[in-house]
Steps between C-alpha positions, in 0.01 A plus 500: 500500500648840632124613535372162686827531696451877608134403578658233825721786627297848495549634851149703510341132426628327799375785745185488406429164624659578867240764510252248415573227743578781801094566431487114468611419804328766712168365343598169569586585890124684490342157340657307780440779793086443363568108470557545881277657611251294294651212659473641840167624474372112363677336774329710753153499313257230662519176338191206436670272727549343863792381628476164757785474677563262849298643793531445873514130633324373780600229751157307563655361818631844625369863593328763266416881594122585545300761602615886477792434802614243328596234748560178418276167508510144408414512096311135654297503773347173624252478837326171599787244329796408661802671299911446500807677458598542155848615317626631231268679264224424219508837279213627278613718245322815353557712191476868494350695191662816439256729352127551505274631234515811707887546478662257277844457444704697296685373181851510670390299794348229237798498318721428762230196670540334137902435593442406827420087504306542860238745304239474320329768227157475454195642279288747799212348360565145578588609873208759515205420256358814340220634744623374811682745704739419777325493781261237323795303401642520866159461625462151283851369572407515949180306388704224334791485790184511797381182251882377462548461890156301568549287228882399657377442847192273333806308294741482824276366703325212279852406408592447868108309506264771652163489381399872360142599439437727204271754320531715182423798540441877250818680647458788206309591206571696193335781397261466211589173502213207456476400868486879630167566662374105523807360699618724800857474673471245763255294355601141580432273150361143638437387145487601095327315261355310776857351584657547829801777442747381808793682335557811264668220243171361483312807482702613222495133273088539579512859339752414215270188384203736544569714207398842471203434300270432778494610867658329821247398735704557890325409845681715750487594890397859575508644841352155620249507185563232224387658167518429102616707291615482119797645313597448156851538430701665240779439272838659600827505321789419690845706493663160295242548246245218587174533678298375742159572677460660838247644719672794624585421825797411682406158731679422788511226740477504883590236733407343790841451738547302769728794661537791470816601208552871429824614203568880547650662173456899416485661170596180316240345276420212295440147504872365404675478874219191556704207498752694716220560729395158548854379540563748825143399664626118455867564642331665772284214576767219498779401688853601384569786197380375172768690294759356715597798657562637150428840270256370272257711275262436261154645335144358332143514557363244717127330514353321788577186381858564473558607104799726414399755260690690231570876641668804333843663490668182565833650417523778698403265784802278412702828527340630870508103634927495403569846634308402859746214521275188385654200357188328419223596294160377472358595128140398369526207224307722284752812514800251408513678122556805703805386715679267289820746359422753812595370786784719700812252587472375791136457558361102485144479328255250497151463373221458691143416383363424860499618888600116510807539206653806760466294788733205278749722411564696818507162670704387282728698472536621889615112533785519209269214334520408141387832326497312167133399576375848504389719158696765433367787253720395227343161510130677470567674209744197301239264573 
């Protein structure tokens, strides 16, 4: 016992362990000094993400910048229409992508975008495919909002009953692709498969039933020439996973107007501010404000015949709509999964499916009418 005893209380013992845990805890301050730096060095490292975050918002009834001195002009210009007074404002939204494939964002800044609701942290791939630089992207996304803005003034004014002429014509082609070096850009395409192609829809349901086993015969207009030519497509697999068939080229439509309508808009591209678009060409053309004098914003993709179409970073639009001051928010049908549990307080949504279904609601509710016969998001995705 004495011996066991005398083993708890030898002085020399106990010292040796202080020694021990003095060099303990200096290693243990050097272990967290490198954990640190470590840290520090990750955070600042580049990262394989984007960040999308709310952009600027334009007033389609108001004033936007151009050219290098920057003054200010009507974002809608109409000549050879009578036009009224409008108030209030209609507000397309835009998202900004922080980072490029360039300079991408470090691992701090992604961090901190994941606890922040109005952000967004995406793959870089799925914002810039692999093999298409910048410019291309930037490049592609002016083709689409040059497309966006024809196709809203050719659903404005057949909803207020104009009659609009129309032509599809080869506004790009990609290279390597099937089409390039047999279709030219500004070839206008009168007919494939011997059926008349009035639309891109059509020319696109005429390629898809086509099949890539066999080629596409197209009669198109060339510098006053009509010619045949033939492509055969080839299959493609889409980001989701599922394919298709395509030609290689990106169709567009132009119009025939009965007066002249001209939308202004610098460095912003895209397709999605179309139904905002055609709703400022409309207020403009009838008497008394459509959004009742009212903030009102909303997004989607447009077609001439007036179809809302689905568009992307719904949520930080939500975001940049609330923090302009809107109230009322007009959200594609086919986003609804993507607002339902995201909307900032505040902010009234409502689905829309057609240039028609905006019209209803802003009616609607500018008169204080019974908003219980308008589709809300959460309906959409419940039902």
């Amino acid at each position: 016992m004495s011996l066991f005893d005398d083993d708890l209380v030898v002085h020399p013992a106990q010292a040796a362990p202080r020694r021990a845990r003095r060099r303990g805890h200096t290693a243990g301050w050097i272990a967290l000094a490198v954990a640190f730096l470590l840290l520090a060095v990750l955070a600042l490292a580049p990262s394989p993400y984007v960040v999308q975050q709310p952009g600027p918002v334009f007033d389609t009834l108001g004033t936007v910048p151009t050219g290098d001195d920057g003054d200010e002009v009507p974002m809608i210009e109409i000549e050879g229409a009578e036009t009224y007074e409008t108030d209030g404002s209609l507000d397309m939204l835009t998202v900004s992508v922080v980072g490029t494939p360039e300079q991408r964002p470090t691992w701090f800044e992604v961090a901190s975008a994941w606890f922040d609701s109005s952000k967004a942290v995406l793959p870089i791939d799925s914002v810039y495919p692999p093999g298409v630089t910048s410019e291309q992207r930037d490049e592609e996304n002016q083709t689409l909002m040059t497309d966006s803005q024809q196709t809203a003034v050719a659903a404005a004014l057949r909803s207020l009953g104009y009659d609009i002429g129309q032509q599809v014509t080869v506004g790009d082609l990609s290279d390597g692709a099937p089409a390039d070096g047999v279709l030219e850009v500004g070839d206008v395409i009168e007919s494939a498969n011997g059926e008349a192609v009035t639309d891109v829809t059509t020319l696109r349901r005429i390629i898809a039933d086509n099949g890539a086993s066999k080629p596409v015969s197209f009669e198109v207009l060339r510098d006053g020439e009509e010619l045949t030519v033939e492509v055969t497509p080839a299959e493609q697999t889409l980001d989701d996973g599922s394919s298709s068939v395509a030609v290689g080229i990106i169709a567009a439509s132009t119009y025939d107007f009965p007066f002249d309508v001209s939308i202004q808009l610098e460095n912003v591209g895209g397709p999605s501010a179309g139904m905002m678009f055609a709703l400022g060409i409309i207020d403009k053309l009838t008497e008394g404000p459509l959004n009742d004098g009212r903030t009102v914003a909303g997004t989607g993709t447009i077609d001439d015949t007036g179809a809302v179409g689905p568009i992307g970073g719904i949520r930080q639009k939500l975001y940049g709509a609330k923090n302009a001051g809107a109230e009322l928010f007009l959200a594609p049908a086919s986003n609804c999964d993507e607002v339902v549990g995201h909307v900032p307080d505040g902010l009234d949504v409502y689905a829309v499916s057609t240039l028609d279904d905006a019209l209803e609601v802003l009616e609607t509710t500018g008169e204080g009418g019974d908003t219980s016969s308008l589709t809300t998001c959460d309906e959409v995705v419940a039902g």
